[in-house]
N, C-alpha and C positions, 0 to 999 in steps of 0.2 A: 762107481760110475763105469758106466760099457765104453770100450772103444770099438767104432765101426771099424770093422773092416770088409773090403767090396771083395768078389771069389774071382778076382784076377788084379796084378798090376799093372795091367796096360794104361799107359800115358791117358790123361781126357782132357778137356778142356774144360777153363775157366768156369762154364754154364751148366755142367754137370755137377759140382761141386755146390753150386748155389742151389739146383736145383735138390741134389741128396740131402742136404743140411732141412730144405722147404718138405720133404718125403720122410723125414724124421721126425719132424716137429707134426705135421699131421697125419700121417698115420701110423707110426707105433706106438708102441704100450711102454717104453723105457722113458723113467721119470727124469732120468739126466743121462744124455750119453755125447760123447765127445769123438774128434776125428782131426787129423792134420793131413794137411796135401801138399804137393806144390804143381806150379804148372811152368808152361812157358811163355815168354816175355807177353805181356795182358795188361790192360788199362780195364777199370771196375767202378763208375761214378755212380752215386746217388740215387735213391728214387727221387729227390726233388731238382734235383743237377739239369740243367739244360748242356746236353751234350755238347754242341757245336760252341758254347761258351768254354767249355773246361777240357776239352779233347782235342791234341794235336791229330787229326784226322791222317793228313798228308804223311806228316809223320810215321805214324801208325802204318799207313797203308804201306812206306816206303820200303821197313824194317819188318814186316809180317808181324807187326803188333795186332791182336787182336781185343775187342773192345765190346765192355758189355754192361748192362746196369741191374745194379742190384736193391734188393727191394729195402734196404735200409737206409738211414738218411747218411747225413756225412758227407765227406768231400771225397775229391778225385783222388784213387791211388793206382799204384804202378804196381805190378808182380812179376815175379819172373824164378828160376829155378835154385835163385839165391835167398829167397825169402821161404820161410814156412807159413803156412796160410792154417790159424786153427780157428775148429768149428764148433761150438758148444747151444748144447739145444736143452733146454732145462723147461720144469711143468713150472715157475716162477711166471707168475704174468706179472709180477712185479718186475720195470725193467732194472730200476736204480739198486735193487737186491741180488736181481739177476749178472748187475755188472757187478757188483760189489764180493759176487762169488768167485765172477772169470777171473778180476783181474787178482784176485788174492791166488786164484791156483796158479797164472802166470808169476807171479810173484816168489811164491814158492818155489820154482821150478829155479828160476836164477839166483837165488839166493842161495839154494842148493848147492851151483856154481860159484859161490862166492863173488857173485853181481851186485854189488849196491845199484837196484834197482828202487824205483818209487812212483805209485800211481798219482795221475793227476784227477783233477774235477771234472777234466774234460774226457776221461775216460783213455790216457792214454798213459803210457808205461816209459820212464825216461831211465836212464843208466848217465849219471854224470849230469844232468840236467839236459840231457839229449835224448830226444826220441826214438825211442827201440821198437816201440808197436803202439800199431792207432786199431782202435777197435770201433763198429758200430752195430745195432741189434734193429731188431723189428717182432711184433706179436705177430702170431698166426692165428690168435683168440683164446687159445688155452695155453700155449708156449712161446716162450722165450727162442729166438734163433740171434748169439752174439756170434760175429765172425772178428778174425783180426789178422793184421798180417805184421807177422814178429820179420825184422831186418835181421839176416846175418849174414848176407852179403849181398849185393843187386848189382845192375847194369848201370850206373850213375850217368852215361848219358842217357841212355834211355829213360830213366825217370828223371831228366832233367827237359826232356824235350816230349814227351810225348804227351803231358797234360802241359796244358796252356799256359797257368799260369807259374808253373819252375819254368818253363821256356821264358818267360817274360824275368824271372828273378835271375837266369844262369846270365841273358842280356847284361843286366845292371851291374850282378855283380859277381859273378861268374861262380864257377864249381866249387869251388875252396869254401865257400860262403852259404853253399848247401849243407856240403859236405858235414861244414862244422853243429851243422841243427840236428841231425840226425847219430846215432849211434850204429854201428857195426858189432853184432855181438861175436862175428870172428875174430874181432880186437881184445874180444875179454875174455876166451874161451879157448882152449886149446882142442873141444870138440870138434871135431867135422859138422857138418851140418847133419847127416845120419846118424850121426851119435848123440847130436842133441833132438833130434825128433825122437827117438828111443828114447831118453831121458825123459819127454815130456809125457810118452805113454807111461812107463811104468811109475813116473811119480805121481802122476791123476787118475789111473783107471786100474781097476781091477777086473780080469777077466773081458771078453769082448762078445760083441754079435756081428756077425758075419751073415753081408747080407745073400740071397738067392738071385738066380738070373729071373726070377721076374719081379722082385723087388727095382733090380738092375731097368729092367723094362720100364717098370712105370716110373723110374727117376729120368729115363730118357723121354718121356714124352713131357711130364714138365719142366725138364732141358729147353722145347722148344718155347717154351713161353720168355726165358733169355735169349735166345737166339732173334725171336723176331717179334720185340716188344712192341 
């Protein structure tokens, strides 16, 4: 499997990533190829999601959170520069095979680390009965695009406040009681987070494609289709 990689590392945002993941799956020729990111602090809800239900807006606005939706189903998540965000594009239109691929290669990867990790039904990945990564996928007709965003560290207020309903749980029963649902893999890792995104390339992909600046081009114009859905 390729690992993309873009001919600069300049910072981008949230809808560029959604949109290179949507640029892989329709037009190139590579049967499985993979990529990790991260961004800065980003809210990312549903295709089915009604925003103004599930998005601290005011929030957001307050703290330069930025907020976008993406074309998979699923619930509201939080990103930010402590999370790694990976992207897997497979010719599988099967999706429940297609996930059954991701989440065994994330699987591997921790296990590697010496993580008693274990997938759920729900497609999500626990360490200790805690939640380490929530995954969600969408067809593009001939391919599979699974996204997920692995924890290994976050901004715990800001994903406690900036979707609606942790604002409404941190009320009741405050951080500690998030905290305890979810998993930190800085807790079980002595990695840095650069060392485990390196990890994660050289144990899934061999060799890479590196994409062109007008590759680059045409992932910023379906950019704008996140941008102003």
């Amino acid at each position: 499997m390729k690992y993309i990689v873009l001919p600069d590392d300049r910072q981008r945002r949230l809808a560029f990533y959604l949109a290179m993941e949507e640029y892989m799956a329709r037009q190139t020729d590579e049967p499985e190829c993979f990529f990790a990111w991260q961004v800065e602090p980003t809210v990312i809800y549903g295709r089915n999601q009604v925003a103004g239900n599930e998005v601290n807006f005011d929030y957001c606005r307050r703290h330069g959170i930025e907020v976008y939706r993406r074309k998979s189903g699923g619930g509201c998540v939080y990103a930010d520069k402590g999370n790694i965000m990976l992207s897997f594009i497979s010719s599988e239109t099967n999706a429940g095979f297609a996930f059954n691929r991701f989440v065994g290669m994330v699987l591997l990867v921790l296990r590697r680390l010496g993580i008693n990790a274990a997938g759920t039904s729900h497609n999500d990945i626990l360490v200790d009965g805690r939640k380490v990564c929530g995954t969600a996928c969408y067809l593009t007709g001939r391919r599979t695009v699974i996204h997920s965003t692995m924890l290994y560290d976050t901004q715990m207020a800001h994903m406690l406040n900036a979707i609606t309903p942790s604002r409404e749980k941190l009320q009741r029963k405050g951080v500690e009681s998030v905290r305890q649902r979810i998993a930190l893999l800085k807790d079980y890792t002595s990695l840095s987070i650069a060392e485990l995104k390196a990890l994660i390339r050289q144990t899934l992909c061999e060799g890479q494609r590196q994409l062109t600046g007008q590759d680059v081009a045409a992932i910023e114009l379906l950019e704008q289709a996140y941008i102003d859905p």
